[in-house]
C-alpha positions in Angstrom: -5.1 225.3 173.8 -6.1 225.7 177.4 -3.0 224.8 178.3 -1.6 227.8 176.9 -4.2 229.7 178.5 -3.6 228.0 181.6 0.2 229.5 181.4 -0.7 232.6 180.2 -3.1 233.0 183.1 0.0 232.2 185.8 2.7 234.2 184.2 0.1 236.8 184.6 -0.5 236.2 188.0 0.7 239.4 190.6 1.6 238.8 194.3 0.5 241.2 196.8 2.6 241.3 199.5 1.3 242.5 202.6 2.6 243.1 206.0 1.1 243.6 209.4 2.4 243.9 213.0 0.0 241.5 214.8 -0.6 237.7 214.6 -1.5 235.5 212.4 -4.8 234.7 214.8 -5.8 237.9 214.8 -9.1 239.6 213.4 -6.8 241.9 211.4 -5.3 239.0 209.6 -7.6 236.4 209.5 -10.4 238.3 208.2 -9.7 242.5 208.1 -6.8 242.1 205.4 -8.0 238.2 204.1 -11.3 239.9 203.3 -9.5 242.4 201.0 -7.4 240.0 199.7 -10.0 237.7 198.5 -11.8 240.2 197.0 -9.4 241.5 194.9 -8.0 237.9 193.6 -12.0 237.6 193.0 -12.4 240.4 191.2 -9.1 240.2 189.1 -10.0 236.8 188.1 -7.1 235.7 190.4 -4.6 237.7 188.4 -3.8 239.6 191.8 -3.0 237.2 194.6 -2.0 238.0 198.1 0.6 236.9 201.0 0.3 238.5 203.6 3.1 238.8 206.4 1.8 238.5 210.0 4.3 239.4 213.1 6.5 242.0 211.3 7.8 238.8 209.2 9.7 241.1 207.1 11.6 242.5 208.9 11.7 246.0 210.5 9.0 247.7 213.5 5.6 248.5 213.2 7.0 252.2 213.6 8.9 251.4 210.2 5.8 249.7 208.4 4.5 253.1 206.6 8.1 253.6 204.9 8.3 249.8 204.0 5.1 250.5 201.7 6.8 253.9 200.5 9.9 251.9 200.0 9.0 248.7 198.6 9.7 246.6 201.1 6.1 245.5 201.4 3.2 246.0 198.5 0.4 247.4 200.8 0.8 247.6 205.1 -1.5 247.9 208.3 -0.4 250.4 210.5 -0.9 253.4 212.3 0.2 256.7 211.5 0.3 257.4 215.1 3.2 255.1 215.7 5.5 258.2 213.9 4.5 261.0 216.4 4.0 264.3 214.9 4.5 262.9 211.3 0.7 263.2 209.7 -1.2 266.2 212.2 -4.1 266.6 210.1 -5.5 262.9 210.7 -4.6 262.9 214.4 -8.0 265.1 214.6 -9.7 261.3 214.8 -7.6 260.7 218.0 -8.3 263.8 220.2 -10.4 262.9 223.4 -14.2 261.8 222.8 -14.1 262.4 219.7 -15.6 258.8 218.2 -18.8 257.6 218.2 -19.0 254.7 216.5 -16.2 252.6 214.4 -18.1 252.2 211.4 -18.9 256.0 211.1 -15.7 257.4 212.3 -14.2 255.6 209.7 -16.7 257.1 206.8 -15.7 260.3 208.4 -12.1 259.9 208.3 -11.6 259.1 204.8 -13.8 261.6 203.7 -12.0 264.0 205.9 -8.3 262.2 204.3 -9.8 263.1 201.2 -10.8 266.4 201.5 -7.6 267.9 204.1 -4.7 265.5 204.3 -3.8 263.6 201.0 -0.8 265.8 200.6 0.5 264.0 204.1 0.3 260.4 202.6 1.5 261.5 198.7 4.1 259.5 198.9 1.7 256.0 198.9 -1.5 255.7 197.5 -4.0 255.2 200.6 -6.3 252.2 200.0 -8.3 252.8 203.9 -8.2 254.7 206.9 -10.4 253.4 209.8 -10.4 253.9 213.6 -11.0 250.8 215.8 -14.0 250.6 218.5 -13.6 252.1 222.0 -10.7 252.4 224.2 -10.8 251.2 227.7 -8.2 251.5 230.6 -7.0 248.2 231.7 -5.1 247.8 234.9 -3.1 245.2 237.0 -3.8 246.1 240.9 -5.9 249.1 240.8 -9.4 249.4 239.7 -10.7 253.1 238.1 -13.7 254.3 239.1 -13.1 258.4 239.3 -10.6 260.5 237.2 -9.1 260.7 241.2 -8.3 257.0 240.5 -5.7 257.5 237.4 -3.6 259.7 239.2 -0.1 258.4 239.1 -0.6 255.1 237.3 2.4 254.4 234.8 -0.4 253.7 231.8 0.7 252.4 228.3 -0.3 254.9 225.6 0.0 254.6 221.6 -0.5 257.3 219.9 0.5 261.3 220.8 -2.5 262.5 221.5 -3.4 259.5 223.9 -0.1 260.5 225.9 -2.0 263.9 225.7 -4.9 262.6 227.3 -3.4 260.6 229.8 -1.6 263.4 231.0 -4.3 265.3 231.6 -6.2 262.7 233.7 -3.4 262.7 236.2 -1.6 259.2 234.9 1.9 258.6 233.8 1.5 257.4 230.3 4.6 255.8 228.6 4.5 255.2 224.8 4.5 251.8 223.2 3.1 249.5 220.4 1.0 246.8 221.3 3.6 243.9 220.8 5.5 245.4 223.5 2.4 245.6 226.5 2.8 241.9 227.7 6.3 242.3 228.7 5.9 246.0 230.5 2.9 244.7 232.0 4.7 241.6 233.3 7.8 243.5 235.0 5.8 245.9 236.4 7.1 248.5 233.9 3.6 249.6 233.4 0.3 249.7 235.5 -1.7 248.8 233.2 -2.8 249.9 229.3 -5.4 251.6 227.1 -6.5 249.3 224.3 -9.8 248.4 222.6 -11.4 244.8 224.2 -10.5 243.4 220.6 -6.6 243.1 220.8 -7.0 242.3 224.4 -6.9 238.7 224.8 -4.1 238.9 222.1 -1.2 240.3 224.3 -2.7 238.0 227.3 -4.5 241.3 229.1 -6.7 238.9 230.4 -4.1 237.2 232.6 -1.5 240.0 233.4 -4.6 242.6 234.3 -7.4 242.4 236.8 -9.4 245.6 236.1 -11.0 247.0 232.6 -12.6 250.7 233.0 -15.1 251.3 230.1 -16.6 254.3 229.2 -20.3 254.8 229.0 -21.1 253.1 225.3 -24.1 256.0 225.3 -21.0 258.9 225.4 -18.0 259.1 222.4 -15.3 256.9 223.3 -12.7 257.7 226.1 -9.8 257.9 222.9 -9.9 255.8 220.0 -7.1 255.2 216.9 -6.6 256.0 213.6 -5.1 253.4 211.1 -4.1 253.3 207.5 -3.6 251.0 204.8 -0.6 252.4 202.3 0.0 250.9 199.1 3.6 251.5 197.4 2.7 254.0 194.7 5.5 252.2 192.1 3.5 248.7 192.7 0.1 250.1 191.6 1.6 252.0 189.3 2.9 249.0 187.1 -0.1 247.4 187.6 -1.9 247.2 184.1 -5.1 249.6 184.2 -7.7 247.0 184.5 -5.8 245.6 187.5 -5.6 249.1 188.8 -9.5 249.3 188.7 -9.4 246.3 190.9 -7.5 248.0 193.8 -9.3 251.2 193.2 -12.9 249.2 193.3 -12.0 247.6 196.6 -10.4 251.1 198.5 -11.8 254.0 199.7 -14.9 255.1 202.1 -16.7 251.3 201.9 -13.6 249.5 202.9 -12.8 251.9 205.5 -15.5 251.5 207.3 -15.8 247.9 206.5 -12.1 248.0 208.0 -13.9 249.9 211.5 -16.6 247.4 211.6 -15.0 244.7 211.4 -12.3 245.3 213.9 -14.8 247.0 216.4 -17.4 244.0 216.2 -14.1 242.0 217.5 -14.8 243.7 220.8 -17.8 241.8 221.5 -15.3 238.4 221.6 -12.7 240.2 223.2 -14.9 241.5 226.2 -16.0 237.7 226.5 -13.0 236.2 227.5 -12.2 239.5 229.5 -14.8 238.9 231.4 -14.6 235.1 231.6 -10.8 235.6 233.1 -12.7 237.8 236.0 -11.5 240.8 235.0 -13.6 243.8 237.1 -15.4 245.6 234.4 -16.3 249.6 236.0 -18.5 250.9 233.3 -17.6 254.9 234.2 -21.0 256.8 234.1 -22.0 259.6 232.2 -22.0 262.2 235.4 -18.4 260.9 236.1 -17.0 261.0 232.8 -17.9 264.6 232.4 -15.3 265.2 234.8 -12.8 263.0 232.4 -14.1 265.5 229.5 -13.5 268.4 230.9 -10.1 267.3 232.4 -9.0 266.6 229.1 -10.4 269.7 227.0 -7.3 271.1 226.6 -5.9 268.5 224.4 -7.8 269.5 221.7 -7.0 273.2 222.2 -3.3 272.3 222.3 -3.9 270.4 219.0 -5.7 273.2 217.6 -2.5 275.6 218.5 0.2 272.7 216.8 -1.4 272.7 213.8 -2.3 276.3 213.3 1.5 277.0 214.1 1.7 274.5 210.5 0.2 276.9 208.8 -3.4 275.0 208.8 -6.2 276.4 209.9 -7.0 273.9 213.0 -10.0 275.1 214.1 -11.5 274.6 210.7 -10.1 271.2 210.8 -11.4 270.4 214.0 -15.1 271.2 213.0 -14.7 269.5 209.7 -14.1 265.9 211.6 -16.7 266.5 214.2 -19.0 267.4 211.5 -18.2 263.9 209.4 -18.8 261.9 212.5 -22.3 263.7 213.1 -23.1 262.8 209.6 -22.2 259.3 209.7 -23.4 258.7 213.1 -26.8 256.8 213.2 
């Protein structure tokens, strides 16, 4: 008899497949989307198990990675929406300059904010998380950043569009790229250097192709931060029989986001470590200087204010809605 059981129990078993741009070392892997994972085989009675695909093993870019979860190619992805310019305006709001406080409460904020004003923009998945990741800093190979005087002219990678935005306005020459593709710019001196968050640092070897970080007053909102999703393909959960569907809905929403924001953003601490340990010059721009940076940059969030009230969406409303949900959050 528990035998059968035993049989019934595998046939019954559903894999997860999951599918991520960065390595299989990283904090996203190893504990971010493991985390999740575990949790819901745990709480499925190991009905729902997981692989997850590090390094774009299936195929595709990370620019492709939200259409592979609308399409099937992949059960749930990792990804940002910023890596399709233009293609989700309402939760670029989290990007704009200064914006973020913290990870953990920017990430309450934004899914409350995804709930409220932009589930129409992701209908065609069902959203498990959004989450931002911790502060942005300016990393660069021969010059080091101590005044917004200092950007001027420096070819700087960028990710998302409103970080292009940004850069722009401090003088610099940003050029867009994921993160797989910084080592190699960096190396032929197609770039000057890059804005990432400490925690994917070490990753893409910015501790050996850079000598100079400049971080942003931790007392201030960060310099720029990111905004990332996790997508489920709707016809996956869909066939999922409702008690399994419980499962994922238990283990999405506001809790993992910012579980999601915490996680990756306490990664900085490591990250900053072996930054420093490579003797990488860390400038910590003060809070006199960076108003300079602030209001340099000011009209990026007017300019997104205009794009989206063009859309027929009431931007500043928008605007103040997010700002408001950090405030809240924010301890």
């Amino acid at each position: 008899m528990c035998g059968v059981f035993a049989t019934q129990a595998q046939a019954q078993t559903i894999t997860i497949k999951v599918h991520h741009f960065l390595n299989a070392n990283s904090v996203q892997h190893t504990t971010m989307l493991k985390t999740w994972c575990d949790n819901i085989a745990k709480d499925s009675a190991n009905r729902l198990q997981c692989q997850i695909f590090p390094s774009m093993q299936l195929g595709g870019t990370p620019a492709q990675l939200y259409d592979q979860a609308r399409d099937g190619v992949a059960d749930v992805v990792w990804t940002l929406p910023g890596y399709t310019s233009g293609r989700f305006p309402r939760m670029e709001v989290f990007e704009l300059p200064f914006m973020m406080t913290n990870a953990e409460a920017t990430s309450r904020a934004a899914w409350d904010y995804y709930e409220k004003n932009a589930k129409d923009e992701f209908k065609d998945t069902k959203i498990l998380a959004v989450h931002v990741h911790g502060p942005g800093n300016i990393f660069t190979s021969k010059k080091q950043i101590k005044t917004v005087e200092d950007i001027k002219g420096l070819k700087l990678r960028a990710p998302t569009r409103l970080t292009t935005k940004l850069l722009t306005s401090l003088g610099a020459t940003p050029v867009g790229m994921p993160v797989p593709a910084v080592p190699d710019a960096l190396s032929k001196g197609v770039i000057d250097g890059a804005v990432i968050p400490y925690q994917v640092a070490p990753s893409i070897k910015i501790d050996e192709l850079t000598k100079f970080t400049a971080e942003t007053d931790r007392t201030q909102p960060a310099l720029y931060t990111a905004l990332f999703v996790v997508p489920m393909n709707k016809a996956k959960y869909d066939s999922l029989p409702p008690e399994l569907q419980k499962v994922i809905d238990k283990n999405s929403g506001r809790e993992l986001s910012a579980f999601l924001g915490k996680t990756q953003s306490d990664d900085d601490i490591p990250g900053k470590q072996k930054i420093v340990a490579a003797k990488n010059t860390v400038t910590v721009i003060p809070p006199a200087e960076l108003e300079k940076w602030i209001q340099a940059s000011s009209n990026v969030d007017d300019e997104w204010v205009a794009e989206v009230t063009k859309k027929g969406l009431d931007g500043k409303a928008l605007l103040a809605d997010a700002r408001a949900l950090i405030k809240k959050y924010t301890k």
